[in-house]
N, C-alpha and C positions, 0 to 999 in steps of 0.2 A: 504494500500500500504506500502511495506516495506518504510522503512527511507533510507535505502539506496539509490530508486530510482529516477535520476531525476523527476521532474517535465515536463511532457510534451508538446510543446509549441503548442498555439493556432495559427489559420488562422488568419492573420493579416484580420482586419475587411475590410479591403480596396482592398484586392487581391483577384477575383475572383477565385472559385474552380476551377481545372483544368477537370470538367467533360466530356466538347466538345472540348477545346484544354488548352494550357500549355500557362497563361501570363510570358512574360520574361521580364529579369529586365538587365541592365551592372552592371558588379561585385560593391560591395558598396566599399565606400571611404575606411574601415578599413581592405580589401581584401591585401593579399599582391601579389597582381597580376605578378610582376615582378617573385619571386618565382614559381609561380603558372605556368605561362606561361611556364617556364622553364623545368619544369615538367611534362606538356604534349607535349611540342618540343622532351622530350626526351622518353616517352610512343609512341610515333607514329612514331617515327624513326624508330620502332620496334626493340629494341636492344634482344641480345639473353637476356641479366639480367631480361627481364619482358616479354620474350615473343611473340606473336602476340597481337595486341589492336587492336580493333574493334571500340570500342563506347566507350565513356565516356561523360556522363552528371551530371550536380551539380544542383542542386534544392534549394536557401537558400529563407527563410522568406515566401517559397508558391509559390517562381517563378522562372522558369529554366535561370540560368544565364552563364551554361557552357553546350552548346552542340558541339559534334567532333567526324565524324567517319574516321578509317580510309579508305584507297582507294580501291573501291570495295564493301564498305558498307554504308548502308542511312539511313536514321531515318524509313525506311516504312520495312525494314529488320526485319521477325521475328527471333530472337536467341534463342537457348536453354539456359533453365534455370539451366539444371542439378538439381542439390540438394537445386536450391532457390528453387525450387516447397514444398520444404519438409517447409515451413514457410509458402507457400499459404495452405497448408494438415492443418495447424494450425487453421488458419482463416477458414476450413472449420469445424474441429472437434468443434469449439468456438461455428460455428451458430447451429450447433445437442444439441449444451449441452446448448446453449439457449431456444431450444424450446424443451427442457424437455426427450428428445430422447435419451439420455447420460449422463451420472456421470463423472464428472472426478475422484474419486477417488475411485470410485466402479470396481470389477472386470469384463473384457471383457467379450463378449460372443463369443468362438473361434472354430469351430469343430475340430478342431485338440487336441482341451486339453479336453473334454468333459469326457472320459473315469473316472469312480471312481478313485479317489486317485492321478491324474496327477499332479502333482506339479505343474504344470504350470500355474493351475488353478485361485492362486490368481491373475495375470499380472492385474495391472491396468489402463485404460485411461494416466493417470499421467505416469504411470512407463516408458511405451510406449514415450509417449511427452517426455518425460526428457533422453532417451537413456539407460536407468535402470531397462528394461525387465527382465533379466538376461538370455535371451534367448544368444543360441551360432552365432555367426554368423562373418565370417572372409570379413571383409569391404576390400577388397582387389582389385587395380586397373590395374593391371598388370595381364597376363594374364597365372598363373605358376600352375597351376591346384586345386590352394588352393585359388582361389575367389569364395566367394558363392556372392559377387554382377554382378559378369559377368557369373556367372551361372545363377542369378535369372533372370536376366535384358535380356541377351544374348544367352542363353541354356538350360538348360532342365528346368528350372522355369518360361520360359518367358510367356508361358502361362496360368500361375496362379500364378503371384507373391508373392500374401501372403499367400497362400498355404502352397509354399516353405518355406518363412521366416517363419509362423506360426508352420511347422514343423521340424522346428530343436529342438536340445534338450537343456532344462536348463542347467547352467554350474554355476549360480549364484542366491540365493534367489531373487526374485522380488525387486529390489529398491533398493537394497545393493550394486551396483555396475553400475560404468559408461561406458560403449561401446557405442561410436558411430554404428548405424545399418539401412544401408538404408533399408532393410527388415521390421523396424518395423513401417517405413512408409506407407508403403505399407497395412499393416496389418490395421493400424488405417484408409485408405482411405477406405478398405471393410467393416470394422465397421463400420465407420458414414455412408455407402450406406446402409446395412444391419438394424442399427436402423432407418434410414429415408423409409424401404421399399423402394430403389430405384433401377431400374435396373442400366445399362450402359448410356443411353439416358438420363433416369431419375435424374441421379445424374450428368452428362454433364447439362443438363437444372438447375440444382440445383445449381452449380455452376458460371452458368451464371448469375441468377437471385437474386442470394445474394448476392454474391462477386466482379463480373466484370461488370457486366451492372450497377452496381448503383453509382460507381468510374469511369466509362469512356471505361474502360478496353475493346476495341474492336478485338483485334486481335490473345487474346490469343487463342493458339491450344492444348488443354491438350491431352496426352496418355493414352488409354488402353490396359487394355492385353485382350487376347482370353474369360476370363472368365468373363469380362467387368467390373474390379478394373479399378478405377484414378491407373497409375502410378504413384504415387504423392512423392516417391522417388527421381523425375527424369527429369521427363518430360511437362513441358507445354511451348510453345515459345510461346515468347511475345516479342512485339516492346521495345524498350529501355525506352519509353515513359510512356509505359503502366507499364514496372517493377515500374518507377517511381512514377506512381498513388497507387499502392501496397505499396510503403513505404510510403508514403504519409499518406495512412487509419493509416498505424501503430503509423509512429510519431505524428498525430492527437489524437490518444488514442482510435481508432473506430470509429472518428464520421468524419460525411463528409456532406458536405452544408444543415445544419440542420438536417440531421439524426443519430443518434446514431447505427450504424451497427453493431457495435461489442462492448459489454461492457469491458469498460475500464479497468476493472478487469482483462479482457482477455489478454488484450495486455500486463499488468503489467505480467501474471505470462506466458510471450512469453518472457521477460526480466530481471524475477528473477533467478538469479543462481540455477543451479541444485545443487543438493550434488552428491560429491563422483567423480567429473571429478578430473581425474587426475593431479598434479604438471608440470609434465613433459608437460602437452597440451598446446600448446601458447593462446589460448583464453580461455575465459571459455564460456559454455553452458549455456542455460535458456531452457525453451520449443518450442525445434524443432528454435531457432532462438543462432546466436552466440551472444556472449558476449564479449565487447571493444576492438574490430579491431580499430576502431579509438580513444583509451581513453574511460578511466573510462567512463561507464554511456549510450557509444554508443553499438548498436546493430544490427545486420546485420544478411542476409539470402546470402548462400555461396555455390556459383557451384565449381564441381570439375574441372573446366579448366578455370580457372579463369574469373566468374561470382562474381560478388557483387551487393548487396542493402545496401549500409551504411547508418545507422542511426544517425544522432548526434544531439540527444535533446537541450543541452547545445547551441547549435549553429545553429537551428532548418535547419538543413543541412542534406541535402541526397546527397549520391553519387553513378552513377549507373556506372558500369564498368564489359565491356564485351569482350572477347580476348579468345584467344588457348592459354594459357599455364600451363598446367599441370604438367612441372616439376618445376616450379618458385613461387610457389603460396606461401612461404615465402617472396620474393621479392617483388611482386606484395601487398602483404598486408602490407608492410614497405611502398612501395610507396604510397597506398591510404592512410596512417596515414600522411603521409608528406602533401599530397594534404587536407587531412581535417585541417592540422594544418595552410594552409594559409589563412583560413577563421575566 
């Protein structure tokens, strides 16, 4: 494990898992509650500054100490995940390359680059996770005839997403460079079906079985497209609850009431920095998960309309935060650092 990374904290021996339901605790004595309070008085006010807020829950030491929705929504609501799914894609490509199915650093297998001499040929597992395909692809959310994400997701790619993403052209050697690409999400959920021989069903039951049923995870609805790829760009709803158990596996290190799910390793290199993200990006990247939204050392999975799974090892603190705001997601992520700093 890097030196750089925290230490990941364990389940207090005393706090049951949260696999049937969520023990809660009142905020602890060293909470600064008064702040805190004031700060979700002002999240649910709904000011334009953040948005709409939906939900928000705080999970410290194993047990949910802050749950609030606002009016209109409940804890049994499933929300979209957006582009947290692109962190659960992680957790699935971790369990292929556990049972031997996958290299992470070996090249894809892609029909689209198959042709002698395709450059594209080297792209790696890794390249892919870290956003360093060098494939082209314009992450773009507006709808100005230059988004290939609401072309793949929305229009002529929607039924075969990694197809599409698979088919664009190089524009950068493999690895040498940082684009965010919800395409090459996509791409990696057909590969780990492809090396596990799974169809559509196959790899839905695949995901059940390794992932959500062995964490609690009841109510997730993951997407497909026509050609039966996970959307894993985008889409899986999940109860606020449930995102919660999903950070939960991670800030644990993979392991969950005596099993080891995901090796540790895994999740270290979901939280080592990539190379080559940009200066200009206010976070920085790791594999398919960001990098200290809330301070050094935390880590989060992050929808476009303001989704979060905060991680803060340091402070063995999750924060799950779900709402419409798609132009404020600056704002919104100053305020979750505020709210993880009254902990």
């Amino acid at each position: 494990m890097p030196a750089t990374l925290p230490l990941l904290p364990k389940q207090p021996e005393n706090v049951p898992w949260p696999t049937n339901d969520w023990p809660t605790a009142p905020l602890a004595s060293d909470v600064n509650g008064v702040r805190l309070q004031h700060l979700l008085d002002f999240a649910f006010s709904q000011p334009e500054e953040l948005g709409r807020t939906h939900a928000v829950l705080a999970i410290q030491g194993g047990r949910l100490v802050i749950e609030h929705y606002g009016n209109g929504h409940t804890a049994d609501e499933t929300y979209p995940s957006w582009s947290m799914a692109k962190s659960m894609t992680h957790a699935l490509a971790g369990f292929a390359i556990q049972d031997g199915a996958l290299e992470l650093s070996a090249p894809i297998t892609a029909p689209e680059w198959r042709g002698e001499g395709d450059a594209r040929a080297p792209i790696t597992l890794d390249d892919l996770l870290r956003m360093s395909s060098g494939l082209r692809f314009r992450e773009e959310y507006q709808d100005a005839g230059v988004s290939d994400t609401i072309e793949m997701l929305f229009g002529a790619g929607k039924a075969d997403t990694a197809h599409f993403a698979a088919s664009q052209p190089l524009v950068h050697a493999p690895g040498s460079h940082w684009l965010y690409s919800s395409g090459t999400t996509n791409i990696i959920a057909r590969c780990v079906a492809a090396a596990l021989g799974l169809d559509r069903d196959g790899f839905k039951a695949f995901m059940t079985e390794r992932l959500f049923s062995p964490i609690g995870i009841s109510s997730a609805i993951p997407k497909f497209d026509e050609a039966g790829t996970f959307i894993g760009s985008s889409f899986c709803f999940c109860t606020p609850r449930d995102f919660a158990r999903f950070g939960l596996l991670y800030l644990r290190g993979g392991y969950w009431d005596g099993a080891q799910l995901l090796e540790p390793s895994w999740v270290d290199h979901a939280r080592t920095p990539s190379p080559n993200v940009p200066e200009s990006e206010p976070m920085g990247y790791g594999g398919h998960w960001w990098l200290n939204i809330a301070g050094e050392g935390s880590f989060s999975a992050n929808g476009y309309d303001g989704q979060y799974i905060v991680l803060v090892p340091g402070k063995d603190l999750i924060l799950v935060r779900h709402g419409a705001s798609e132009l404020q997601k600056d704002e919104v992520r100053a305020w979750l650092k505020d709210v993880a700093d009254c902990f």
